[in-house]
Every structure is written in structure tokens, then in C-alpha cells.
C-alpha positions as CSV (number, residue, x, y, z in Angstrom):
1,X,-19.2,23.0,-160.3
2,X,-23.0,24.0,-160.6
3,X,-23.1,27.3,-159.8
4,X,-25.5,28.3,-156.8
5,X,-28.2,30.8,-157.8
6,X,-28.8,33.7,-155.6
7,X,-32.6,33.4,-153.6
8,X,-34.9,36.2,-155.2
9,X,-36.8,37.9,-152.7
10,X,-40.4,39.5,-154.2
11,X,-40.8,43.5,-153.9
12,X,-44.4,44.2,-152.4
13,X,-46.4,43.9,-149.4
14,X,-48.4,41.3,-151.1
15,X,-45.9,39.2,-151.1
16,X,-45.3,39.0,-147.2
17,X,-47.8,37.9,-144.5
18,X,-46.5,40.3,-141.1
19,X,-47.0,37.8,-137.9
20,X,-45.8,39.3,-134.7
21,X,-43.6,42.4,-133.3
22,X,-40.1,42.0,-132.2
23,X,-38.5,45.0,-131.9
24,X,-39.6,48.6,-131.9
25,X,-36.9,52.0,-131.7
26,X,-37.1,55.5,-132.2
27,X,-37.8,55.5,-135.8
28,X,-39.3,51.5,-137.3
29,X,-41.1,48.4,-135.7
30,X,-39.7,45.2,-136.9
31,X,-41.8,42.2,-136.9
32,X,-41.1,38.5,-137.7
33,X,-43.2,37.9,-141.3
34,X,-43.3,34.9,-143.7
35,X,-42.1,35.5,-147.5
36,X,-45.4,33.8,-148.9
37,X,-43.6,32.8,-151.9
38,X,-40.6,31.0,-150.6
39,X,-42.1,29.6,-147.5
40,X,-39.0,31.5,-145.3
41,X,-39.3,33.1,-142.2
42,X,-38.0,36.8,-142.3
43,X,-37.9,40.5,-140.5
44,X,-39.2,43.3,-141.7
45,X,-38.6,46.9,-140.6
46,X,-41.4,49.5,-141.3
47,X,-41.3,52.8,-140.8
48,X,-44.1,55.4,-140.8
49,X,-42.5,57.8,-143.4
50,X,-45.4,60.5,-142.4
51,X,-44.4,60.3,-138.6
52,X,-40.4,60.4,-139.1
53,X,-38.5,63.9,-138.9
54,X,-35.6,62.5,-140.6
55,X,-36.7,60.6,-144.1
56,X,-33.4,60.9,-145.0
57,X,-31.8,59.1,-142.3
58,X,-34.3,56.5,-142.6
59,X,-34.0,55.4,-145.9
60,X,-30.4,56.0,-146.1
61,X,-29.8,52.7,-144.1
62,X,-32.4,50.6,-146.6
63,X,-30.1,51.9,-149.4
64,X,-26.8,51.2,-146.9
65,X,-28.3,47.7,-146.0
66,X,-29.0,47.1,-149.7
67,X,-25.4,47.8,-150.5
68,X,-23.4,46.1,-148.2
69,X,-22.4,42.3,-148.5
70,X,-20.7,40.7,-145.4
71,X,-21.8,37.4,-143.3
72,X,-21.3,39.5,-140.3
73,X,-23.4,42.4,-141.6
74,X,-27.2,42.4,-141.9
75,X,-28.1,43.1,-145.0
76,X,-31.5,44.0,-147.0
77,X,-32.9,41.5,-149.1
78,X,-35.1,44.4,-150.4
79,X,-37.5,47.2,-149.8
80,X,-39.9,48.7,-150.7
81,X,-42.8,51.5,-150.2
82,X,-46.7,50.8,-149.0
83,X,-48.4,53.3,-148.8
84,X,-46.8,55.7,-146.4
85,X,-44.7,53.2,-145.1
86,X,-40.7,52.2,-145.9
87,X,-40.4,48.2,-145.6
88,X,-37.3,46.9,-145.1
89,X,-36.8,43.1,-145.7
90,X,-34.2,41.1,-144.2
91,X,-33.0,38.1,-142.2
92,X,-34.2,37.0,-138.6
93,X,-31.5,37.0,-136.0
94,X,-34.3,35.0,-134.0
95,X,-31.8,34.2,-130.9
96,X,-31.9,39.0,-130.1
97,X,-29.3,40.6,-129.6
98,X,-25.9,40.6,-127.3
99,X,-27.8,42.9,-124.9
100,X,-30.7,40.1,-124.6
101,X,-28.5,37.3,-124.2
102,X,-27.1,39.5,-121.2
103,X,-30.6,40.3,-119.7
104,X,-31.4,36.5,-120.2
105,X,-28.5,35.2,-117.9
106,X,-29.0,38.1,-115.2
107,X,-30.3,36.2,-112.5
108,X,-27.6,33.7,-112.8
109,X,-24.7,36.2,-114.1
110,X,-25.6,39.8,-112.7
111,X,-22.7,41.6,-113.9
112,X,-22.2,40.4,-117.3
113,X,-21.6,36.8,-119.6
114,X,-19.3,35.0,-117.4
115,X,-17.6,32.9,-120.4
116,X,-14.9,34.5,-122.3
117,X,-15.3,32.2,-125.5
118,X,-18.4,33.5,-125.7
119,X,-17.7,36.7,-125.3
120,X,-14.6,36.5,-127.8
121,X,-17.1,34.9,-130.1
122,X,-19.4,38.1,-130.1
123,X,-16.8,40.5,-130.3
124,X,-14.3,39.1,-133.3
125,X,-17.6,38.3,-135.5
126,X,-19.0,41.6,-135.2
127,X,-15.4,43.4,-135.8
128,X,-15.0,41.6,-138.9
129,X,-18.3,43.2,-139.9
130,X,-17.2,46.5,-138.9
131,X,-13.7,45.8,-140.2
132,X,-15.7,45.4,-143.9
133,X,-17.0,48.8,-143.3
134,X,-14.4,50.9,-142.5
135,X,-12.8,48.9,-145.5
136,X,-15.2,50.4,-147.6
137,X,-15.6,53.8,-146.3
138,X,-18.3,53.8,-143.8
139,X,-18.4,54.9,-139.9
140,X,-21.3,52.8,-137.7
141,X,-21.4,55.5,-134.9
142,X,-23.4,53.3,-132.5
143,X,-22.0,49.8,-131.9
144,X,-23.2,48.6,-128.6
145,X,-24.4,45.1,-127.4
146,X,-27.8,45.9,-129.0
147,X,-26.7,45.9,-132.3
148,X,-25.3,42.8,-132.6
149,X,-27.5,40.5,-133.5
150,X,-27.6,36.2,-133.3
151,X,-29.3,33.6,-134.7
152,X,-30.2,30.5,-133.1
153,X,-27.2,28.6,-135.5
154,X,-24.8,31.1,-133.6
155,X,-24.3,33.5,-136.9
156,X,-23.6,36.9,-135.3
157,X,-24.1,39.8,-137.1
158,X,-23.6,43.8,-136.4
159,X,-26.6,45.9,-137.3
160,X,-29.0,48.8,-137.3
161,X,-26.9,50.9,-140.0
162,X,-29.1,53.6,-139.7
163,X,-26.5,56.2,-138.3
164,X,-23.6,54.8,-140.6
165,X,-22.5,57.0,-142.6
166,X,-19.6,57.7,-145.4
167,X,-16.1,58.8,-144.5
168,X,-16.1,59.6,-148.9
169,X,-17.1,62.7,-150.3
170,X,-16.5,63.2,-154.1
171,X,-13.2,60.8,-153.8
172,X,-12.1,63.1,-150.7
173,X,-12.0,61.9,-147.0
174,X,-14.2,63.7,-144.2
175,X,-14.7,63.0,-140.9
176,X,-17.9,63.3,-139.4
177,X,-19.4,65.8,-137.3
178,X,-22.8,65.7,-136.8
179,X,-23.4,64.3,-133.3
180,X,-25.0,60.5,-133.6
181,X,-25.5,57.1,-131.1
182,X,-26.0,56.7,-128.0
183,X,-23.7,59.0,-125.0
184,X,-22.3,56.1,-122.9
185,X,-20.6,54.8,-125.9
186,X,-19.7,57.7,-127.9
187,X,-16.4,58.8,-128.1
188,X,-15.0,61.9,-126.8
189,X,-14.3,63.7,-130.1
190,X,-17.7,62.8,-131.1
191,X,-19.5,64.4,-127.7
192,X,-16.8,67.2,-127.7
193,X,-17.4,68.1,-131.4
194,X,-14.3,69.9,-131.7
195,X,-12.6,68.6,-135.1
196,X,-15.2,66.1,-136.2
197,X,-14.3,62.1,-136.0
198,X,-13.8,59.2,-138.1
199,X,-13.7,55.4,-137.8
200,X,-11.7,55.3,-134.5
201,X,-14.7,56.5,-132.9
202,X,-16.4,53.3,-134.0
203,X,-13.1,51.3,-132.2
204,X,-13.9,53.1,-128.8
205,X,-17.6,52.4,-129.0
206,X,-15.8,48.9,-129.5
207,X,-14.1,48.9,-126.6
208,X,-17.0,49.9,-124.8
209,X,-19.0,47.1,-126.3
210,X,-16.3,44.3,-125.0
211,X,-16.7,45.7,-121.4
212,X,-20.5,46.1,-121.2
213,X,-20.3,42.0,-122.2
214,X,-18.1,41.9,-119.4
215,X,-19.6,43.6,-116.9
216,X,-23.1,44.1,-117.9
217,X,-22.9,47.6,-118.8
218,X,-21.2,50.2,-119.8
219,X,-18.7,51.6,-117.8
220,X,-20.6,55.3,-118.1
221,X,-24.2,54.1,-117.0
222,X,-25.1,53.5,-113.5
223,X,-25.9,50.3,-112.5
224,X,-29.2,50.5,-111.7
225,X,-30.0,51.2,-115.5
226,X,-28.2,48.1,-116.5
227,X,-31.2,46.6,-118.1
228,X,-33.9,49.1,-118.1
């Protein structure tokens, strides 16, 4: 059997023509780009490394993305620095996120996606990613609706790694204790910081996750901030 090479992505601004912003958070804007030499669509995250507070949070999820392998993981093709800015390169989950797909059907399904496969479908492709994970020693800490990503051929994927962090220290377990994600999703021994938390935090944000695809939110946000 011929043995399928792996596609080569280039390292270097050059490389890449940016077209058009589709996301922007707290600490990157991604836009949809074109890989020049391959002709294929892509995302790119860039982040202002002169503007962040935290460099080290920020390019401890290129180097988390980089690592991890998993269909229902988005991973980095590569990165790289220009200038004073981290690029992240990786694939376009051009259908948005769980969250849009809710915001989409509001006017027809106010208080969440009405069909169960679909919502089954979300949820058991995103735990397999967060199954591979925990697997391998790593804690999301914010798994919500907005972090799972689609693409138009239905792939799901969970993403934005950039709180994840390792449950391994030197061959020793920890738990976590420094206070990351967002509040109406958290756990209570994350919020409470009493005795520091591990990967069952990530099942509660979980849980969470299944009933805001239910309902249209999370069961600790009002619902007039639904889909603000």
C-alpha cells in the first residue's frame, strides 16, 4: 500500500496571503488566509506579542496545538514569529462554532438546538477530543459551546487550547490551581480554589456544555445574555 505523505505547511508570513477576520478574543485575531504555496484555504491566529500580558500563556497553546494529534482536536499546522507578532496556522472550521450554530437557529429555536442527534453529534465528537487529552495529561479548563468548532463537512472539533494545561509535573501528578475559563462554566473547586482541580473540572464544564446546547445557555447566565 503506497504510503500517504504528510502535507508540508511553509514557516513564514511570505508564504500566506491574510484575507478577512473571523474571530477576535482577549488575546489573537484569527483570519481566514490562503497558503500561497498549496492553493488551501486556512486560519491563522495572530497575536500582538508587545500588547499581551501573558507571553507565556500565549504561546504555550502554539506549542500545545503543535503537539497534539486528534481528528477532534485542532491542531497547528505551524507557527511562527513576524515581527512582533505570534502566527498560528491551522485548519478552518468555516461552518463557527456550536455557540454560532445556536445564534443561527434563534429565531426559529429560542431556547437552544431542538434536535438531539445533533446535539449528540456535538457533544460525543468533542469528548473524544477531550477524552485524548486527559489521556495524555492535559486539563482544557474552558470547554463551552464556543470552543467547539465545525466545518461545513460536519468534522467537529474542540479548541482554543490556550488555558490547557498539564496535570504532569516531573513524572508527578498536580492539580491545578490557578483560576482559568469562563465563571458560568467553571466548576466549584475551581471558583472556590480550596484544594486545586483536575480533569473532572473539565467533565462539569462538560455538563454545562450539553445543557447550554439544550437550552441556549448556561444554566448560570441570565437569559437575556444568551447571545450577547
Amino acid at each position: 500500500m503506497k504510503k500517504i505523505e504528510e502535507k508540508i505547511y511553509p514557516v513564514g508570513a511570505a508564504y500566506y496571503e491574510l484575507m478577512d477576520v473571523i474571530g477576535k478574543g482577549g488575546f489573537a485575531t484569527v483570519y481566514r488566509a490562503c497558503c500561497l504555496p498549496l492553493g488551501e484555504i486556512v486560519a491563522i491566529k495572530v497575536a500582538n506579542l508587545e500588547e499581551q500580558d501573558d507571553f507565556e500563556l500565549i504561546t504555550k497553546e502554539a506549542q500545545t496545538m503543535k503537539m497534539v494529534r486528534h481528528p477532534n482536536l485542532v491542531s497547528a499546522y505551524c507557527s511562527f514569529i513576524k515581527e512582533s507578532e505570534l502566527w498560528v496556522v491551522m485548519p478552518l472550521m468555516d461552518a463557527g462554532s456550536c455557540y454560532h450554530v445556536m445564534k443561527s437557529m434563534k429565531s426559529t429555536y429560542p431556547g437552544g438546538i431542538q434536535e438531539e442527534v445533533v446535539i449528540a453529534k456535538f457533544l460525543y465528537e468533542a469528548l473524544k477530543g477531550l477524552e485524548y487529552l486527559h489521556r495524555n495529561g492535559l486539563i482544557h479548563r474552558d470547554v463551552k459551546a464556543r470552543n467547539i468548532l465545525v466545518e461545513s463537512s460536519g468534522d467537529v472539533k474542540l479548541g482554543d487550547l490556550g488555558f490547557s494545561t498539564s496535570l504532569f509535573d516531573s513524572g508527578c501528578r498536580r492539580r491545578g490551581k490557578t483560576v482559568l475559563g469562563t465563571p458560568s462554566w467553571m466548576a466549584p473547586e475551581v471558583i472556590e480554589q480550596s484544594e486545586g482541580y483536575d480533569h473532572k473540572a473539565d467533565i462539569w464544564s462538560f455538563g454545562i456544555t450539553a445543557l447550554e446546547l439544550a437550552h441556549g445557555r448556561s444554566p448560570f447566565v441570565s437569559s437575556c445574555r444568551s447571545y450577547s
